[in-house]
N, C-alpha and C positions, 0 to 999 in steps of 0.2 A: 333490906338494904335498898338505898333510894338507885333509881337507875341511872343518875350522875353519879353513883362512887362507881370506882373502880376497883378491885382486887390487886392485891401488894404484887410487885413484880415478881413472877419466880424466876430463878435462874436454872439457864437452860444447862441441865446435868448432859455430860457425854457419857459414853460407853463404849469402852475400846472392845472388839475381839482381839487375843490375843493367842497364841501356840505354845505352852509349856514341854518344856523338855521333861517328860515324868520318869525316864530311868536314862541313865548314861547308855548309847550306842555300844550293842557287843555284837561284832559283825557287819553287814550292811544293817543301816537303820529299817524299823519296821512302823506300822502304824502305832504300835502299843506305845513306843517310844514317844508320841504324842498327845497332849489334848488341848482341845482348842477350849478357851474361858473366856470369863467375860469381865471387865474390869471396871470399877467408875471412876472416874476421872474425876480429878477438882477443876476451879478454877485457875486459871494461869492468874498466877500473882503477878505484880511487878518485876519488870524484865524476864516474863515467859510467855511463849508463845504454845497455840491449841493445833496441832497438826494434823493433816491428814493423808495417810498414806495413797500415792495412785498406782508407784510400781514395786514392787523388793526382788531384790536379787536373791539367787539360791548359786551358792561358790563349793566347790571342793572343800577350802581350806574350814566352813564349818564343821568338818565331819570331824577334823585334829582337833581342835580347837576346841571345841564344846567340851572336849575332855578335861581342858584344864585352865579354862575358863568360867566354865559355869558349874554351877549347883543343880543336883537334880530340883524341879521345880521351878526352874529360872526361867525368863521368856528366854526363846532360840533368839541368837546372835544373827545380827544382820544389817544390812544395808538398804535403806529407802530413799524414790525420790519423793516428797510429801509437797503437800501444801497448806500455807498458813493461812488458818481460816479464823483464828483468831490472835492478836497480839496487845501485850505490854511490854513487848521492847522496840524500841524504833531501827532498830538493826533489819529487824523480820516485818517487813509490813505486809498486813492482810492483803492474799492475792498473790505473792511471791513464793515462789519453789525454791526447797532446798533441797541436799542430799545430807542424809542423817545416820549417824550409829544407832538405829531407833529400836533394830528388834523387831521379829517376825511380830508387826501389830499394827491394828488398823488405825490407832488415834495417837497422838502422846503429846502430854505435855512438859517443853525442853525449855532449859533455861538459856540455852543457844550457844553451847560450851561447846556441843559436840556437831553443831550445823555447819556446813559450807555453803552460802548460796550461790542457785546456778547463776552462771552467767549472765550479765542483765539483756546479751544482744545475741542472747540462745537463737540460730535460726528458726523461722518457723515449720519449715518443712525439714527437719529432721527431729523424730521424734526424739523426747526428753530422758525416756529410758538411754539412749547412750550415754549418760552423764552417770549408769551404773556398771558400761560396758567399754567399748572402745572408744568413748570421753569419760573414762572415770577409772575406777582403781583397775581391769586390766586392763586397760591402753596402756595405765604409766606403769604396771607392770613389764609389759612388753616393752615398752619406749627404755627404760633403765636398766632392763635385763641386757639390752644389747646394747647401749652407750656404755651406760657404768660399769656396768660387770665385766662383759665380755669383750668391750671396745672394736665392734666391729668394723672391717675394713672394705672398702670396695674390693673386691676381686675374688675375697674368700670365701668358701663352703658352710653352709651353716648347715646342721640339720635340727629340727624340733619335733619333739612327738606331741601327742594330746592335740594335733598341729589344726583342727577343725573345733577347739573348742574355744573361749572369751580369750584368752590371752596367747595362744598359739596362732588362732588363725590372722593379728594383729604382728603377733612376730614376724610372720613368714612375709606379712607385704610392707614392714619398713625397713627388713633386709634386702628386699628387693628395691627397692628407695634407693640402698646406700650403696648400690652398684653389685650385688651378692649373687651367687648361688644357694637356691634352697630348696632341699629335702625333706619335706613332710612325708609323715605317718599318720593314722587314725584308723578305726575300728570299725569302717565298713565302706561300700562302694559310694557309696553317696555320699560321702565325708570324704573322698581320696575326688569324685567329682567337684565338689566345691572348693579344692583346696588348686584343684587347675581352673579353674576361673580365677580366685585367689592370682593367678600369676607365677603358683611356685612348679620348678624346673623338674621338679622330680615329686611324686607321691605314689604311695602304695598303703592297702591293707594288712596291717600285718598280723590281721588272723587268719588272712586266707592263702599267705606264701608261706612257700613251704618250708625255706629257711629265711629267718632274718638275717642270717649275717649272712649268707649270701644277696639282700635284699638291697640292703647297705652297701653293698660292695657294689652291685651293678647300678644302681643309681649317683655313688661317688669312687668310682675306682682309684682316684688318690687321697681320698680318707676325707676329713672332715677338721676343718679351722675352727670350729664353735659349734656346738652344741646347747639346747635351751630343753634343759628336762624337764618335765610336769610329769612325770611318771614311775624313775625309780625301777628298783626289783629287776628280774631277770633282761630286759628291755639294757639296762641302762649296762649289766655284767656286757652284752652281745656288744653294744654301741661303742664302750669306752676303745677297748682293740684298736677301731678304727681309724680313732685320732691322730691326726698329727705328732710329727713331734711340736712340741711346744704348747698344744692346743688348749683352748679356754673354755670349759666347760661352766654353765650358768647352771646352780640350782634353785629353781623354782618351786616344784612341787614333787611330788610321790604317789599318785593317785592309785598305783599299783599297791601301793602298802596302807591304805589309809583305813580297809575294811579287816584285816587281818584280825582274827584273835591270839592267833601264835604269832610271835614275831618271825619274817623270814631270814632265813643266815645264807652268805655267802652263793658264787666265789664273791671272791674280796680284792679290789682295785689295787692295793698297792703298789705290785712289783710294774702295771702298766702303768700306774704316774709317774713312777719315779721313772721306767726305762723311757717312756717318752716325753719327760721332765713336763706334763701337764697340771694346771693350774684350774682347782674347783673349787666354786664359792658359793654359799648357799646366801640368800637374802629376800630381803621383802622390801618392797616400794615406800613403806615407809619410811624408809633412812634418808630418801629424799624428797621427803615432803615440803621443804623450803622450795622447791620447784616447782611443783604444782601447778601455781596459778600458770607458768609460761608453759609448761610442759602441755598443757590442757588445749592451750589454745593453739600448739603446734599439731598438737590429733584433731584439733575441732577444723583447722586449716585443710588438712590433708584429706577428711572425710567431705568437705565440702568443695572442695576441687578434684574429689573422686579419684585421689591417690589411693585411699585406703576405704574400702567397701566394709560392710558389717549385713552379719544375718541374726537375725536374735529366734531364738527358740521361746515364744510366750506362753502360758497358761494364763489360761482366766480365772480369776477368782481366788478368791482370799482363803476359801478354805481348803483351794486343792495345792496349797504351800508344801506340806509334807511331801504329796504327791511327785511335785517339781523335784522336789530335792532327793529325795529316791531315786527318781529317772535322770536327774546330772549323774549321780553315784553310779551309773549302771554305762550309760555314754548314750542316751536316748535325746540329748541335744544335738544341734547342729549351730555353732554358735551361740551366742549369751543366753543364759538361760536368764530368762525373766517372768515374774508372778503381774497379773496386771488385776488390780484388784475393781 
């Protein structure tokens, strides 16, 4: 070959890592339940874009979820913020970050059905993982839990447990916003310390008191207007008593029931809803996703006028994903759990 030809272009193949769910979770999840593959990638056709993940979230709700959702063999469910590093669609141009349904995986190519992009006038000094925490689905968790649901009021009682993790510890400071009293819990001293930075009026351990309902009782001796559950199980049997009459209880999550292989029973709420005629609703942020865009930019407001603080709990690296998400399961975060890869 003369040294003027040149060799045909190749095209540059990717290769995603990615985390297979290899048997359904029985119990807390274990490493076997895992393995990490390799995947190749096409080229993005017309109107898709070549992504690349830089943070993923690891949440509670995949541990429900995986169950009847996926297929053993599926990539793990999740949330990324990526960046498009390659485009044919002009929605996504190379350079711009979005937040994606992408799956525990380093690369993907999306046809941009399932993208949100970030905000074009994202500050720069606030990192971009909050757009998978307290700017992204649990801010608007917490933001709708206590609008929508529970319609909070100035002057009333809230209490929330799980109250130091991504959507709790967001609860407790825009109840304190809306003029509120509020009573966290969490699962150790150092989590009951950042929840009084946090601003809230009352917090305790409650693995380390000796009763909770008298725990409850001495942090609100006249009971409680609103409640925001992520926890369920024995927790929630103790808490319900305390309520108000009339009181509005938000269900969120169950994180006490999510590793269970036997189901747990009882006692059983009803004769307290009905004697103190309380109103419980369970739901998810997605019913108001028409809100979103203003919703976002009322957290992104508040965290940048230092209304609302955030602590994110990071791991580095991509392959200690499973890892992360073990140690949410267990309560070894302090704040958003994030993978940074």
């Amino acid at each position: 070959m003369e040294n003027g030809d040149c060799c045909p272009k190749q095209r540059t193949m990717v290769q995603a890592k990615t985390w297979i769910l290899t048997k359904h979770f029985e119990g807390l999840p274990k490493n076997s339940n895992f393995e990490l593959k390799l995947e190749q990638l096409p080229e993005p056709k017309d109107g898709e874009v070549l992504l690349e993940a830089i943070f993923l979230t690891v949440d509670p709700y995949m541990r429900p979820l995986s169950r009847v959702r996926m297929n053993e063999g599926d990539v793990m469910i999740g949330t990324q913020v990526a960046k498009v590093i390659q485009s044919n669609n002009p929605t996504f141009p190379v350079g711009s970050h979005v937040v994606g349904r992408c799956g525990w995986r380093t690369h993907t190519v999306s046809n941009g059905t399932d993208l949100i992009p970030i905000m074009h006038d994202w500050p720069q000094d606030i990192p971009m993982s909050l757009a998978l925490g307290t700017v992204g689905m649990p801010g608007l968790t917490a933001l709708y839990g206590i609008e929508e649901v529970l319609g909070l009021k100035a002057g009333e009682t809230l209490l929330v447990n799980a109250a130091a993790g991504a959507v709790g510890s967001v609860v407790g400071q825009i109840a304190k916003l809306k003029g509120c009293k509020v009573v966290g819990c969490a699962g150790s001293d150092a989590k009951v310390a950042f929840l009084k930075d946090l601003g809230f009026d009352e917090a305790f351990n409650y693995k380390s008191v000796t009763s909770l309902d008298q725990a409850l009782k001495d942090a609100s001796p006249d009971g409680y207007d609103c409640y925001f559950e992520n926890v369920g199980g024995p927790f929630s049997s103790v808490a319900l008593p305390q309520m108000k009459n009339f009181g509005r209880i938000a269900v969120c999550g169950g994180i006490s029931l999510y590793n269970d292989t036997t189901p747990q029973t009882g006692p059983y709420p009803h004769l307290t809803m009905i004697f103190k005629q309380l109103k419980m609703e369970g739901f998810m942020q997605s019913r108001w996703e028409h809100k979103n865009p203003e919703s976002l930019r009322r957290l992104m407001a508040w965290v940048k006028e230092g209304k609302v603080t955030y602590r994110e709990h990071i791991t580095e690296g991509f392959e200690n994903m499973p890892a992360a998400f073990m140690g949410l399961l267990v309560g070894e975060n302090i704040g958003k759990a994030i993978v940074k890869v």
